[in-house]
C-alpha positions in Angstrom: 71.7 1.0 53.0 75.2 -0.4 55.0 78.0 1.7 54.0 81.2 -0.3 54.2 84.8 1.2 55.4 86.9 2.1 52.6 89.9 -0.7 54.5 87.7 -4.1 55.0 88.4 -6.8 57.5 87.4 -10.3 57.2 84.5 -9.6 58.8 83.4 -7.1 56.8 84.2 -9.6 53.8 82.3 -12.2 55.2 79.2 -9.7 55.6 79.3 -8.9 52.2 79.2 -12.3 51.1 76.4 -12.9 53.2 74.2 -10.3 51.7 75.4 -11.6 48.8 74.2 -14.8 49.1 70.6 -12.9 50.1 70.9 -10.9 47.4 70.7 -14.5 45.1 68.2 -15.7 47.5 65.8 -12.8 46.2 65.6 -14.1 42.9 64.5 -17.4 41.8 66.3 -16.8 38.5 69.7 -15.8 39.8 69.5 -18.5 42.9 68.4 -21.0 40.1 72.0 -20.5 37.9 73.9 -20.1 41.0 72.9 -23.4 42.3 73.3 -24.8 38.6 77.2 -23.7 38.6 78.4 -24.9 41.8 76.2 -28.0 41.7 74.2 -27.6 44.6 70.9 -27.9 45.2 68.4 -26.5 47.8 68.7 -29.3 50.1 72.8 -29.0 50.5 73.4 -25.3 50.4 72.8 -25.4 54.0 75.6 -27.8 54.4 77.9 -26.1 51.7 77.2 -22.5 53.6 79.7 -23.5 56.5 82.4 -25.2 54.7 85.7 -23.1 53.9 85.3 -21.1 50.8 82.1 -21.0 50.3 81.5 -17.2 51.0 84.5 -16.7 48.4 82.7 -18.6 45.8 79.5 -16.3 46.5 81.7 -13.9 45.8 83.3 -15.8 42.8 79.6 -16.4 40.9 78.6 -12.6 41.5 82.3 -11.2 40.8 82.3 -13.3 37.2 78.7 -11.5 36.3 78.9 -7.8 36.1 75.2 -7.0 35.9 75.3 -8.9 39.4 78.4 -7.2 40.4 76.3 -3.7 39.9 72.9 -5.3 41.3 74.7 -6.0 44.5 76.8 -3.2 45.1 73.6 -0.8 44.6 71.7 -2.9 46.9 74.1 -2.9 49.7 75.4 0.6 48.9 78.4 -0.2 48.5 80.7 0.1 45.0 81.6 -2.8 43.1 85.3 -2.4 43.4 84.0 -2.8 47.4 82.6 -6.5 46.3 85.4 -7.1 44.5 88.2 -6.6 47.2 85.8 -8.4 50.0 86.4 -11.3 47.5 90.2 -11.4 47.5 89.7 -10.4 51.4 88.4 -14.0 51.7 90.7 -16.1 49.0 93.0 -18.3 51.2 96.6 -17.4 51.2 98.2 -18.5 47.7 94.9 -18.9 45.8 94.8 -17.2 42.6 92.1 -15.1 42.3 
């Protein structure tokens, strides 16, 4: 299991997102309502993977869900507070959160 810093940099951030999104990918239940709210589809969440933001909103869907929250922050060792402030890491400056 990754163990992350107790200060996180936007790289850090961006990591957790990342197994975040893998972490949805291993379940065709949870990658099924994830693609239902943001309105993508498997065919574009290639393309929406490098535009700005979209790490955050990983983030966002697993954030809003706290049995997700907890799933992901066991599976990456890390605690969900962790997730949590890897979230706001990666809001753009003035966003609300």
């Amino acid at each position: 299991m990754t163990r992350f810093r107790n200060s996180l940099d936007r790289a850090a951030a961006e990591d957790i997102a990342i197994k975040a999104l893998t972490f949805l990918s291993g379940d065709p239940e949870r990658l099924a309502r994830f693609l239902a709210l943001t309105g993508l589809g498997p065919e574009t969440i290639r393309a929406a993977a490098g535009s700005p933001g979209f790490l955050k909103a990983v983030l966002d869907h697993v954030a809003g869900h706290e049995e997700l929250l907890v799933g992901l922050a066991e599976a990456i060792g890390a605690r969900p507070e962790t997730v949590v402030a890897a979230r706001r890491l990666l809001a753009t400056p003035g966003e609300a959160e």
